[in-house]
C-alpha positions in Angstrom: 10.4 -12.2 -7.8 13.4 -10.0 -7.0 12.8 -6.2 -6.0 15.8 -4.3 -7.7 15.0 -0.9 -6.2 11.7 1.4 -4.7 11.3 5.0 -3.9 8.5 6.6 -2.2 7.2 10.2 -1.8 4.4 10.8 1.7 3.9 14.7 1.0 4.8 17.1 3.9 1.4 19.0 3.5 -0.4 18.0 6.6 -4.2 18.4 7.4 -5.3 17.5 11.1 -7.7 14.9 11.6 -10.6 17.5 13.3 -10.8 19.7 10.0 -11.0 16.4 8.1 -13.9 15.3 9.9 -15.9 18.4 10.6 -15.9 18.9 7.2 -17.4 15.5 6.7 -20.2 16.8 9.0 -18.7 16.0 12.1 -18.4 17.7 15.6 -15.0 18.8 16.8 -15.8 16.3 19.7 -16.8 13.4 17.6 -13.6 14.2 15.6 -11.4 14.1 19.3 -12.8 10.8 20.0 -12.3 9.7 16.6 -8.4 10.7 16.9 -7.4 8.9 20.3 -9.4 5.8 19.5 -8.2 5.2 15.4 -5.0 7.4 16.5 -5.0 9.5 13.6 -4.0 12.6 13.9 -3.3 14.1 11.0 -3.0 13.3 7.3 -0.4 13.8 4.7 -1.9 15.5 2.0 -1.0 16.5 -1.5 -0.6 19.9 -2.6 -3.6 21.0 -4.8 -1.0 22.3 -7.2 1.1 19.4 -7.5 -0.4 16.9 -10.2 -0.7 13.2 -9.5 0.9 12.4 -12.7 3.9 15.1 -11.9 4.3 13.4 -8.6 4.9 9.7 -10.2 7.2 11.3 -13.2 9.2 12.6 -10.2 9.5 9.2 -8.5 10.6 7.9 -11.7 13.3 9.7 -12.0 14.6 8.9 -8.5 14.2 5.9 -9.6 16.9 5.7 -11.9 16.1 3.1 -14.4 19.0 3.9 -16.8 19.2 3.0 -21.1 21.8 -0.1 -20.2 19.4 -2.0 -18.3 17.1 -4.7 -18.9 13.9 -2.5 -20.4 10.8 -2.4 -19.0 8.4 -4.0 -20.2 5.4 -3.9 -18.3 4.0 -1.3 -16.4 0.8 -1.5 -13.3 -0.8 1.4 -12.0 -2.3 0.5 -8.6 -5.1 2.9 -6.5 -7.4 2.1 -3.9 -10.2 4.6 -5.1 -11.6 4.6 -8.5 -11.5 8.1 -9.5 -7.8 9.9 -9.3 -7.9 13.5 -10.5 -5.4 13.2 -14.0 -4.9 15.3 -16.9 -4.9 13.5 -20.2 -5.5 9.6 -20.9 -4.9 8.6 -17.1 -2.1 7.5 -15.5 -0.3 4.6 -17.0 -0.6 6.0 -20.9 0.4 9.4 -19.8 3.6 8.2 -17.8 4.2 5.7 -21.3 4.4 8.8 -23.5 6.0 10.9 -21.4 9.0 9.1 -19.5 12.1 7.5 -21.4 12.5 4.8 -19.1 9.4 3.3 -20.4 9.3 3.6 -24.0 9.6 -0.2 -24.3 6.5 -0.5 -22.3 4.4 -3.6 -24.0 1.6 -4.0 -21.5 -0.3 -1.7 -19.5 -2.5 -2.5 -17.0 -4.7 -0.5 -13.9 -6.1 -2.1 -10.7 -8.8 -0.7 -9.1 -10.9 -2.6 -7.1 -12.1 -0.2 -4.8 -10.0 -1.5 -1.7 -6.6 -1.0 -0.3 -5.4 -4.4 -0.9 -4.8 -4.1 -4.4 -0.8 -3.9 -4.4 -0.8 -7.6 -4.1 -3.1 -8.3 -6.9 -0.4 -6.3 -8.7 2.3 -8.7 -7.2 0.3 -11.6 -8.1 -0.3 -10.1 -12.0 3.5 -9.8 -12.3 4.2 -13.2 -11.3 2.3 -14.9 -13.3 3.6 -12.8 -16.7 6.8 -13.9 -15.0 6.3 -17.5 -14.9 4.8 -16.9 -18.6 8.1 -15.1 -20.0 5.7 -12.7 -20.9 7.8 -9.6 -18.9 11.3 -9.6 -17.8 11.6 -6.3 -15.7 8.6 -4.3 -14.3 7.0 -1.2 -12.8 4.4 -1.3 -10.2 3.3 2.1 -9.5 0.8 2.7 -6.2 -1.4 5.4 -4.8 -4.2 7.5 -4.4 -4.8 11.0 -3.7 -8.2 12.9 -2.3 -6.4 16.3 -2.6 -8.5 17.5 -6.1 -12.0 16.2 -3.9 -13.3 17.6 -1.0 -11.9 17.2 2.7 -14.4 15.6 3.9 -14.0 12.8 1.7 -11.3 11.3 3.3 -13.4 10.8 6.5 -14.7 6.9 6.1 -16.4 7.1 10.1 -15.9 4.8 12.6 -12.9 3.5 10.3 -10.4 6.1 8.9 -8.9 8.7 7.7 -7.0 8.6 4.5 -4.0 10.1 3.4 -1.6 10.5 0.3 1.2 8.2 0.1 2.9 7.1 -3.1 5.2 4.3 -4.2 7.3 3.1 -7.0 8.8 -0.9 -7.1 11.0 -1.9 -9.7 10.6 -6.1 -10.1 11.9 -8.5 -12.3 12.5 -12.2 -12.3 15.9 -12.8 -10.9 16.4 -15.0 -8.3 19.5 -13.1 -6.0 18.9 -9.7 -4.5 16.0 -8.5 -2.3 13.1 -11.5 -2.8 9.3 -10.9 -2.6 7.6 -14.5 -1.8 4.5 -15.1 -4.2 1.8 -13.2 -2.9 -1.5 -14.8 -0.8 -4.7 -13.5 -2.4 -8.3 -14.2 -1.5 -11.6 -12.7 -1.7 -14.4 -13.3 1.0 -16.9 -13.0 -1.9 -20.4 -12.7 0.7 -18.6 -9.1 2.0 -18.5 -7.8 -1.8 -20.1 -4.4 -1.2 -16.6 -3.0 0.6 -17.4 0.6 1.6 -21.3 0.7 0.7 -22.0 -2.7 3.5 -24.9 -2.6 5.3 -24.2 -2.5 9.1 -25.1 -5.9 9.5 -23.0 -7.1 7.0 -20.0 -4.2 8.7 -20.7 -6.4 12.0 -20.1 -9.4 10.3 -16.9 -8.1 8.4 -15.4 -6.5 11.7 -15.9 -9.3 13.8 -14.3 -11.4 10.9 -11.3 -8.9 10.4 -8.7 -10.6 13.4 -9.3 -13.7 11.9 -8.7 -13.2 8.4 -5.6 -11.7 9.0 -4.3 -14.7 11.0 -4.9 -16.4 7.9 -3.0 -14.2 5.7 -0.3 -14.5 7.6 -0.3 -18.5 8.0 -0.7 -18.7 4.0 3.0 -16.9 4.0 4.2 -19.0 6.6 5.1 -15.5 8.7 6.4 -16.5 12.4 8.7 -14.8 14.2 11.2 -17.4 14.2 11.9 -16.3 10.8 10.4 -13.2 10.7 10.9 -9.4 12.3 8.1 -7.5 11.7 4.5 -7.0 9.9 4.2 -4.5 7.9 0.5 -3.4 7.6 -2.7 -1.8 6.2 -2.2 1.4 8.7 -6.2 1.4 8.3 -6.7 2.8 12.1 -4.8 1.9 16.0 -8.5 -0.1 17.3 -7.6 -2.5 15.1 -3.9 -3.3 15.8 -4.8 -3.3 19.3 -7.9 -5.7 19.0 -5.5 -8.4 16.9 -2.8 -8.0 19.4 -5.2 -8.6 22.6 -5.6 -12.0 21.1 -1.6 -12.5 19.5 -0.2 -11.0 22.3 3.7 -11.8 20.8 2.7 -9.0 17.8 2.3 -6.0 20.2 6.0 -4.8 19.0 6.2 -6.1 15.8 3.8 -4.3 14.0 4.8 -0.8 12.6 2.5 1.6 12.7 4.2 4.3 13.2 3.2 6.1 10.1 -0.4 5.9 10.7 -0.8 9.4 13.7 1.4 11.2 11.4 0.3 10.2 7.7 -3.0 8.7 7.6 -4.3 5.6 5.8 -2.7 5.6 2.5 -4.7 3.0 1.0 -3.3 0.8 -1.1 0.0 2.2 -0.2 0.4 1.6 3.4 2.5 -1.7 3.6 4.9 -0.8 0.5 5.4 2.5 2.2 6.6 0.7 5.4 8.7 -1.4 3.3 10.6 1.3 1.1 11.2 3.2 4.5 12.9 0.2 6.0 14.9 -0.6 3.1 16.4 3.2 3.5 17.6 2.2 7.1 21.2 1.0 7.4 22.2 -1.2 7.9 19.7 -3.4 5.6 17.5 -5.7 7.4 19.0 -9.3 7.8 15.4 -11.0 8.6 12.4 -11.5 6.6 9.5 -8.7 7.4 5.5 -9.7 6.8 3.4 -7.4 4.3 -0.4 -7.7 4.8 -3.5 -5.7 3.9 -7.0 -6.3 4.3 -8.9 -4.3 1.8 -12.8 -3.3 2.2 -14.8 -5.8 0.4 -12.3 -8.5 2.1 -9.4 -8.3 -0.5 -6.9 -10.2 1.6 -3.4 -9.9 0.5 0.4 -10.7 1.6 3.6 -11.8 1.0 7.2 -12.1 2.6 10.2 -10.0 2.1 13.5 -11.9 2.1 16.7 -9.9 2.3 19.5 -10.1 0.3 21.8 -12.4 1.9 24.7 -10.8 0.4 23.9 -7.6 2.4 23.3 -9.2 5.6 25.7 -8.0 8.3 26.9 -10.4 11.0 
């Protein structure tokens, strides 16, 4: 499926890591530890008087779907965590009503599957109504925000610490342009309970975790023959540093260089990295990895091929 165009918004509001866990319960040298080892130090956050719903109307409109374009049909709302803080019917009937670029929406759907891979069970949704010629041109619209809740309820310990981060894709079925590959998808069904695991199960899932990646990232035939970089679930620095001890030829090809600075953004993370990379100039000229391993072992992934019409030299 071809990616026509993607904005993003991380909010500048920062909150460091130490308030986030004390007020979890935390000691201010449990939350220390906590930031050199997971290498989080701080997490964007959004204003408390800045609305979910106001801050996806805004990335709409940088979007810039004009009234001569193919319409959109189909719009996806995807969050890692299953309650967001919206006013009126939720997310996707309220941006329906209230932005012109979507009056011609026809479907409407909302993943939440309580884990952070969820963008590419979005992905997967839209090609399939693709394939159908049930949708020509779509919206996938992905993030969370904790900044109605508590702090402490970003803390997940001895994991993360999760931010706001928010993204917009604009996809349709052309074949030129930017191309998204079809997206891998699996569930490793005996680690359903995600967040709420029992420690033996969490040992299991951990010790599991380098190997389900590796995978991923075989299913999309990712090498770095053909390939640049892997764009990841920033879910904490232990873990980029365990998989690269065993795939040694990774250690500076994955970008985490949102994660000290932003946080986990959930469901966000790899899109967030992409949209980012897409702003640099001159384009990218080789394929870059996306790959998230959601709680509950929601694998996902899929390849980003440039547009070989903007590919310098």
């Amino acid at each position: 499926m071809r990616l026509t165009r993607m904005v993003d918004d991380i909010p500048t509001e920062r909150v460091d890591a130490v308030d986030v866990i004390q007020a979890a319960g935390g000691s201010r040298s449990e939350a220390r530890v906590f930031s050199k080892l997971f290498g989080i130090e701080q997490v964007a956050a959004l204003p408390r008087a800045t609305s979910l719903l106001h801050t996806f109307l805004t990335l709409l409109d940088r979007l810039e779907v004009s009234a001569e374009e193919t319409p959109v049909d189909t719009l996806i709302y995807v969050h890692a965590l299953p309650i967001q803080p919206v006013e009126g019917e939720g997310v996707t009937t309220e941006l329906v009503r209230r932005h012109p670029a979507l009056k011609q929406v026809k479907r409407r759907y909302e993943i939440d599957q309580h884990n952070c891979g969820g963008g590419f069970w979005g992905l997967n949704m839209l090609q399939m109504l693709f394939r159908a010629g049930l949708s020509q041109r779509a919206l996938l619209v992905l993030g969370d925000s904790l900044s109605a809740f508590g702090l402490g309820e970003r803390y997940i310990p001895g994991c993360t610490i999760l931010g706001d981060g928010f993204v917009v894709m604009l996809l349709d079925n052309q074949h030129d342009g930017i191309q998204l590959t079809p997206p891998f998808v699996e569930h490793r069904a005996e680690f359903w309970p995600g967040l709420f695991i029992e420690s033996q199960q969490k040992s299991a899932f951990y010790a599991e975790h380098n190997a389900m990646m590796a995978h991923a990232l075989e299913e999309i035939d990712f090498s770095f023959q053909t390939h640049d970089v892997l764009l990841p679930h920033n879910i904490n620095r232990l873990t980029w540093l365990n998989f690269t001890r065993l795939n040694p030829d990774f250690e500076a090809r994955i970008d985490t260089r949102l994660l000290p600075d932003v946080g986990h953004c959930c469901a966000a993370d790899p899109f967030l990295l992409l949209s980012r990379r897409l702003q640099n100039s001159p384009p990218f000229s080789t394929r870059c990895g996306l790959l998230s391993i959601g709680a509950g072992a929601f694998i996902g992934a899929c390849s980003v091929i440039p547009d070989p019409l903007t590919i310098v030299g």
